[in-house]
LUMVEXLO-82661 format. One record per residue (C-alpha): y, z, x. Coordinates in steps of 0.5 Angstrom, whole numbers. Each point is the difference from the previous one (the first is absolute). Layout:
N
py	pz	px
Y	Z	X;
...
//
This chain:
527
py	pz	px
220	-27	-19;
-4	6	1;
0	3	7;
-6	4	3;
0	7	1;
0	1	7;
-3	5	4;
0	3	7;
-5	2	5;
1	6	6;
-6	-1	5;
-6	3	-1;
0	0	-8;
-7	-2	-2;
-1	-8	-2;
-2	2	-7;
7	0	-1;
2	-5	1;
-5	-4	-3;
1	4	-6;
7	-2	0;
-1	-8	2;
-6	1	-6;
6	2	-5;
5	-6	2;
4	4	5;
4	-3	8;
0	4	5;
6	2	4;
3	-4	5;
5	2	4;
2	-6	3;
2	-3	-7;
1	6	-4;
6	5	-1;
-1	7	2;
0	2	-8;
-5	-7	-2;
-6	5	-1;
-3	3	-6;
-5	5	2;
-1	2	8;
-7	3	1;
-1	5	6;
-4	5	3;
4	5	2;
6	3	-2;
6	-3	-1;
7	2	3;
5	3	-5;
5	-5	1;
-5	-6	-3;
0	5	-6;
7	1	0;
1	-8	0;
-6	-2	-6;
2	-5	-3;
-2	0	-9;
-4	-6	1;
-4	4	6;
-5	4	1;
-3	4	6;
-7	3	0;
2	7	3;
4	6	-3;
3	4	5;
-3	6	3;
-7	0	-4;
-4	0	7;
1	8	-2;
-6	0	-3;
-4	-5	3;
-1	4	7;
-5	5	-1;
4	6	2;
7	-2	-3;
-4	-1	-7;
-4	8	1;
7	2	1;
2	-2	-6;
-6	2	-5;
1	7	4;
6	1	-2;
-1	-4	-7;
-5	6	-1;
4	6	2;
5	-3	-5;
-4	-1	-6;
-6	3	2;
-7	-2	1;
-4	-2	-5;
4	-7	0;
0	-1	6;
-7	1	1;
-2	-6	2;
0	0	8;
-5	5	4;
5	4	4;
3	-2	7;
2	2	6;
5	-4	5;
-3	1	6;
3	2	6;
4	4	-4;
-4	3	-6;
-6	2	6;
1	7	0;
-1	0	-9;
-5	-5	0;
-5	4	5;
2	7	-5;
-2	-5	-6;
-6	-2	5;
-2	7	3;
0	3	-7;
-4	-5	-4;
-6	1	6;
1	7	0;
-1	0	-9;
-8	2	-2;
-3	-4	-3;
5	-6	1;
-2	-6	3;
4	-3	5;
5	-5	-3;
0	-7	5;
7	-3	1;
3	-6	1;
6	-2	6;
4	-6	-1;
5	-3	5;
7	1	-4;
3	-7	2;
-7	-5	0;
-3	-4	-6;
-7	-3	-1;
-5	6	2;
3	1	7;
0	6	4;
-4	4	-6;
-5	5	2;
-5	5	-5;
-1	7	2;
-4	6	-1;
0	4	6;
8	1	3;
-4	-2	7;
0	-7	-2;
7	0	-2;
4	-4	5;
5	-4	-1;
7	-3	4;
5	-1	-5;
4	1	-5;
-5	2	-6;
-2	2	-7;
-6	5	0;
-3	1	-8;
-6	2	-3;
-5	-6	0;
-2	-2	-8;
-8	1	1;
-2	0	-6;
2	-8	-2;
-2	-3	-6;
-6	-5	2;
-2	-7	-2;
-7	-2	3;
2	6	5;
5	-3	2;
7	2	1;
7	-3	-3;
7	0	-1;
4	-3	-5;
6	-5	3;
5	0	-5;
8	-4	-1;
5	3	-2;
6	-2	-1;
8	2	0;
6	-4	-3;
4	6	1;
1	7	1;
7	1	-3;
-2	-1	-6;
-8	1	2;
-4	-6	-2;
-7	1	2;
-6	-5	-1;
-8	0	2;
-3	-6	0;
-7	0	-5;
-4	-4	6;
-1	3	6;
-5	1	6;
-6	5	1;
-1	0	7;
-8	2	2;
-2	4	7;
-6	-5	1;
-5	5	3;
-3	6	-5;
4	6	0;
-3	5	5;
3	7	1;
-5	0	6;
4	-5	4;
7	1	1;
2	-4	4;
-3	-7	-4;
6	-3	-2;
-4	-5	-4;
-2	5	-5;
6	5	0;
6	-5	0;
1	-6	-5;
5	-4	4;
-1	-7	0;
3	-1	7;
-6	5	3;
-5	-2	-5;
-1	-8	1;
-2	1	7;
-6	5	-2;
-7	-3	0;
-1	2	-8;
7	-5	-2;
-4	-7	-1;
-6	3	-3;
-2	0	-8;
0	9	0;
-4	3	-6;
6	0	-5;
6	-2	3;
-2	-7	2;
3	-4	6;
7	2	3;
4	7	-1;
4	-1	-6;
-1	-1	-8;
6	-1	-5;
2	5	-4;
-2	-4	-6;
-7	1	3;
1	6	1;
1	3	-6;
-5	-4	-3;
-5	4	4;
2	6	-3;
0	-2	-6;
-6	-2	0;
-2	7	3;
4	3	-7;
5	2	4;
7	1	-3;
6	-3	5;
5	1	-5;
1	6	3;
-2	-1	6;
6	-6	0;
5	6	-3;
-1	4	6;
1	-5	5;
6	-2	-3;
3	7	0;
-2	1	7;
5	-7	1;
5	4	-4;
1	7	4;
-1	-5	6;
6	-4	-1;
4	7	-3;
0	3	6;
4	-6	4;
4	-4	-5;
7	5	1;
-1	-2	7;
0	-8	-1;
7	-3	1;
4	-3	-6;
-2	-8	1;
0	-5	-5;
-5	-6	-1;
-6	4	4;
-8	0	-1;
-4	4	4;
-8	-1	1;
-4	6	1;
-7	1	2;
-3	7	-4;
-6	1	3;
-5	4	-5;
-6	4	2;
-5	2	-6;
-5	7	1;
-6	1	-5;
4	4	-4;
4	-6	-2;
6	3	4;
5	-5	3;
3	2	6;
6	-4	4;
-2	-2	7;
7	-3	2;
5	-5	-3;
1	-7	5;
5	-4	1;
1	-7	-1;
-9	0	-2;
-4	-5	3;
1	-7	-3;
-5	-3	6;
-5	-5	-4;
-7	3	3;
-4	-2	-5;
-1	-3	-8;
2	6	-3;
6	2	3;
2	-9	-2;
-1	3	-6;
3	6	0;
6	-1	4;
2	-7	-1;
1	2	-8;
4	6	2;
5	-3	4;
0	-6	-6;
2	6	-5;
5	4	6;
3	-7	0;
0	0	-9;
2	8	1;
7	-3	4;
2	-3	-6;
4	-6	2;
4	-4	-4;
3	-7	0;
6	2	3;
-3	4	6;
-2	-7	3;
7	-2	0;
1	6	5;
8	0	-2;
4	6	-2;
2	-3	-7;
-7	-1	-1;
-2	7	-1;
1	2	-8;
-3	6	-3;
-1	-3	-6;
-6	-5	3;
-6	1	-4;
-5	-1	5;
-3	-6	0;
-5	-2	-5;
-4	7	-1;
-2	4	-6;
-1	8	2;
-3	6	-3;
5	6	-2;
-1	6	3;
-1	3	-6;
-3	-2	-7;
5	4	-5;
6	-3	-2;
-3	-7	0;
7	-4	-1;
4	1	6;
6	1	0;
7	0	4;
0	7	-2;
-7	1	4;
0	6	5;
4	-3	7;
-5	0	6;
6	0	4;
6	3	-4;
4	4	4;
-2	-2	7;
2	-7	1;
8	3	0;
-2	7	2;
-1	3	7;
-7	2	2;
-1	7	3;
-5	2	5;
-6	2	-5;
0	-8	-1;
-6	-2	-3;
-5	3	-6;
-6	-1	-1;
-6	2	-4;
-7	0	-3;
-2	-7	-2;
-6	0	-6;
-1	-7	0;
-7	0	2;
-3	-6	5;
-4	-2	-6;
1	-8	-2;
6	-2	-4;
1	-7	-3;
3	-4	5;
7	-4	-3;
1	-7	3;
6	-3	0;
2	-7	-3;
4	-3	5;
2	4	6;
4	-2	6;
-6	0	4;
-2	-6	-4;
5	-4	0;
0	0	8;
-7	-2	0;
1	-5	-5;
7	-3	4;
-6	1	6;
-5	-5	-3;
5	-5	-1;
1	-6	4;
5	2	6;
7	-4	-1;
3	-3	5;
1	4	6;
7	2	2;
3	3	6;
3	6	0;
6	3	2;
-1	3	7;
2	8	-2;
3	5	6;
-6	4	3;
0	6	-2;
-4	6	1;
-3	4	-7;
2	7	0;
-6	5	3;
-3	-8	2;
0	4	8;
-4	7	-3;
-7	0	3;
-5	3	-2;
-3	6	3;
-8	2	1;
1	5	-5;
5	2	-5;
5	5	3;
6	4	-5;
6	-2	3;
3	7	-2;
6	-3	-3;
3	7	-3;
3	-1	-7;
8	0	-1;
5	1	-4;
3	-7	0;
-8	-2	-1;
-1	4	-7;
7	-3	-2;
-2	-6	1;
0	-4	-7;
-5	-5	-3;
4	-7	-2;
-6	-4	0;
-4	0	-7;
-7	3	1;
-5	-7	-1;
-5	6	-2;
2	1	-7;
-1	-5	-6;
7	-3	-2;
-2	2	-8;
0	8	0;
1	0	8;
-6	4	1;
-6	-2	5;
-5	-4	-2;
-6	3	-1;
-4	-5	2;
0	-6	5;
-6	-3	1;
-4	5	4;
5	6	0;
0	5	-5;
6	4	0;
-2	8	0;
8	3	1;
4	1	-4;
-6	1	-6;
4	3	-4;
7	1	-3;
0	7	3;
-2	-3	6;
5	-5	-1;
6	5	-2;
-2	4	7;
1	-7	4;
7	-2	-4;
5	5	3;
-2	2	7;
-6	3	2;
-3	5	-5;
-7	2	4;
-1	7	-3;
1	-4	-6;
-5	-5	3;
-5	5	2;
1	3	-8;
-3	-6	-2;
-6	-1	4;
-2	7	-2;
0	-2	-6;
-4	-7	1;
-5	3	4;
-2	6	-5;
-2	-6	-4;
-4	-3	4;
-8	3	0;
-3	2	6;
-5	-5	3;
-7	3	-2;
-4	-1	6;
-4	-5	0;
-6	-3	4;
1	-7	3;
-6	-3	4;
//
């Protein structure tokens, strides 16, 4: 008899998840009836403890990675980007405007200040400040003049992006999901669809403090006065899909391939800058919000990275976006039939995964063989140091790619064994009640990194578990699950460099060279 895959649930996780899960033939947890281990995936919103990594089970998954809030709070990810720019220069890591960490970088922020309204001829820059620790636009002011600069907190001062790209005069950013299998190999995937977030009163330099034409948060604007009405161009709401969108720019003849290959490098040099600081933790996946804003030169520049993004269900467009993305999430886990037995002589590394077909990484070499390049040779038996993870430039665009189906998955069945009449019922065996580990880890109002400092006995510590992320045929990453495509490792350089170690200066080598072949974005006119 095939049992169900279970899953459980920390409070305050969005109902998406569970109706997604039920949807896909899945139980929830009981802690009443279950065994402490009786789980598959356990889905929180904040982070988890080093001990629930520690104890991970092969048939389970959590959907947190150890420390990635480094690069979800604003001023640990202006941190990083600064020292990632000291280290390998400007020119990669020119995608987010200059920060200041007030109150600590005042007096350097008002040099930068005094000299720019001291400049001939220069027009003074507006400026945006944000509360390092809120979400959902809160807290956030735009400045011209230092008189209006206030604020009673920890915040991130930066130069404010007034020339953004419009659409109908409106402004808008893009909502784009990314998501990590591993950062020791690193394995990253950007979701094709996503959401593009519109401010929902005409941009207007004039009117710094409208934060219905300045911010594109759903959260502010879906209590303005303009959210319900059919707006000139945008329509009803706040949102389009990406699909959509890129409908529009290519009906303005705009080419998104390009603009696509530059998010996808922004999500990259991201991700370097924090991988060797994650833990080594085996059967994780972790779900970024990145945040992209686009200027009229067709430049994309980072806003900020979320953690756990919002998985609410506002309004249809995020039914369609969101419930498809958490049905590949699920597709990307790779569960076998084996991990419904969740026992420990269930787990083998020579499942196949159940049922579905795959693309290959790479189109040479057609006929795959045992003496392919192995993802993980070297890694599975050897220590990982503390540069852990690599990472580099995908130059998989976002464009369609043809959507493989598989036969017969183990979701299927579940569903099948659901439709069918129900045998008898039989009572179960009352089983001690036990509490799951990380069970009593409330989340908090706003992320907070835990400041867990990396050890020796940390970098030591070895995987056991085989990684569910690789194909078992070539033992590479799939290059596409549903949605997801795959954008490192791209090639067998970038493989070899994520192989023994982390290779970053390797890395980085590789990007140069991806990035000198891509053309620059003409400037082109959306009206």
């Amino acid at each position: 008899i095939l049992k169900p895959l279970v899953f459980r649930l920390h409070e305050n996780v969005p109902k998406a998840v569970r109706e997604v899960l039920l949807e896909r033939g899945w139980s929830e947890f009981d802690e009443q009836e279950q065994d402490e281990a009786d789980w598959n995936l356990y889905w929180q919103n904040s982070p988890f403890r080093m001990t629930d990594h520690r104890s991970i089970k092969p048939w389970q998954r959590l959907n947190h990675y150890p420390e990635t809030a480094r690069i979800t709070r604003k001023d640990y990810l202006a941190r990083h980007l600064k020292r990632m720019k000291g280290i390998y220069g400007p020119s990669l890591y020119e995608f987010s405007p200059v920060a200041f960490i007030m109150p600590n970088d005042y007096v350097k922020f008002m040099a930068e200040y005094t000299k720019e309204r001291q400049a001939l001829g220069r027009k003074p820059s507006y400026w945006i400040c944000k509360p390092v620790a809120l979400s959902r636009g809160r807290g956030i002011l735009i400045f011209q003049d230092i008189k209006d600069f206030v604020y009673d907190c920890m915040v991130i001062v930066q130069k404010y992006i007034s020339n953004p790209l419009l659409i109908s005069g409106y402004k808008w950013d893009l909502r784009l999901y990314v998501c990590v299998t591993s950062f020791c190999p690193l394995t990253i995937y950007t979701y094709e669809e996503g959401l593009v977030r519109f401010a929902t009163e005409k941009y207007d330099l004039g009117s710094l403090d409208n934060v219905y034409a300045h911010l594109t948060n759903t959260s502010i604007n879906k209590f303005g006065a303009s959210y319900k009405k059919n707006k000139e161009g945008i329509g009803r709401g706040c949102k389009w899909t990406f699909s959509k969108f890129r409908s529009y720019l290519r009906s303005h003849e705009v080419d998104d391939l390009l603009l696509w290959r530059r998010i996808n490098n922004i999500v990259m040099l991201t991700l370097l800058a924090v991988t060797p600081s994650v833990p080594l933790t085996s059967n994780c996946f972790e779900l970024f919000g990145f945040d992209i804003l686009i200027d009229d030169k067709f430049k994309p520049w980072l806003l900020e990275v979320n953690y756990s993004p919002a998985l609410h269900l506002d309004c249809s467009i995020d039914t369609t976006v969101k419930k498809r993305l958490l049905h590949d999430i699920i597709e990307l886990l790779n569960y076998k039939q084996t991990d419904t037995l969740r026992e420990n002589k269930g787990a083998s590394t020579k499942s196949s995964y159940a049922g579905r077909t795959h693309i290959r990484l790479t189109t040479q070499n057609e006929n795959a063989t045992d003496d392919s390049p192995d993802f993980l040779a070297s890694k599975q038996e050897s220590e990982c140091t503390a540069t852990s993870a690599v990472q580099s430039l995908g130059a998989i665009a976002m464009g369609k790619m043809s959507r493989t189906q598989p036969r017969k998955t183990l979701t299927s069945q579940l569903r099948e064994r659901m439709n069918k009449p129900k045998p008898s019922s039989q009572s179960k065996a009352a089983s001690k009640s036990k509490q799951l580990p990380g069970a009593r880890h409330s989340p908090h109002a706003s992320v907070q990194v835990t400041h867990w400092l990396p050890t020796t006995e940390s970098f030591n510590y070895k995987l056991t578990i085989p990684p569910y992320f690789v194909s078992a045929k070539d033992k590479r990453p799939f290059p596409r699950i549903g949605d997801f495509v795959l954008i490192f490792p791209f090639n067998d350089a970038a493989l070899e460099a994520s192989r023994n170690g982390i290779d970053i200066k390797s890395i980085i080598h590789e990007i140069h060279k991806l990035m000198s072949k891509q053309l620059p974005l003409e400037q082109q006119n959306v009206k």
